[in-house]
N, C-alpha and C positions, 0 to 999 in steps of 0.2 A: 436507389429506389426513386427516390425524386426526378430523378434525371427520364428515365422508363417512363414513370408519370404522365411525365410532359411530351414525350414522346409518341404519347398512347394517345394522348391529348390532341397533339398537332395531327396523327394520321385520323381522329377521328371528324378532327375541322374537318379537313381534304375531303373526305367521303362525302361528306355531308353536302358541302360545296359541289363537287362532281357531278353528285345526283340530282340535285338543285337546278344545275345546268341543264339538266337535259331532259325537263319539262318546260314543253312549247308552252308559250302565252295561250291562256284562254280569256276570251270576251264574249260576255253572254247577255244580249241585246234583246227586250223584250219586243212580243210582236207590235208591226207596226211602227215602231221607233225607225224616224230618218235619221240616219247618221251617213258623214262621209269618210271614203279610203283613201289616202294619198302613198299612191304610190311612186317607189325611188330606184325600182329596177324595171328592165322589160320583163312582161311575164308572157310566158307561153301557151299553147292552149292546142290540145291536140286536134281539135277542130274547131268550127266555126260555133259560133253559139246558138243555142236552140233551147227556148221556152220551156221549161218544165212543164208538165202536163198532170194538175190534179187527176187523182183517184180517187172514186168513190168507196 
């Protein structure tokens, strides 16, 4: 019985771990806040970039 236990124990570490992993980092920067990005890979971008455009 003990042995099951621990068992039941370790597969539920696992899970928990698993799931854990596979929520992206979130960072939630209020408005107006300067902050800088350093990036460590090349990033791509499917075209060139262009200004967002308020809506009223």
């Amino acid at each position: 019985m003990g042995q099951q236990v621990g068992q039941q124990v370790g597969q539920l570490g696992t899970e928990v771990t698993r799931r854990n992993l596979n929520i992206q980092p979130t960072i939630i920067v209020r408005a107006g806040y300067r902050f800088f990005v350093r990036v460590e890979k090349d990033m791509l971008f499917a075209g060139p970039y262009a200004p967002m455009v308020a809506t009223p």
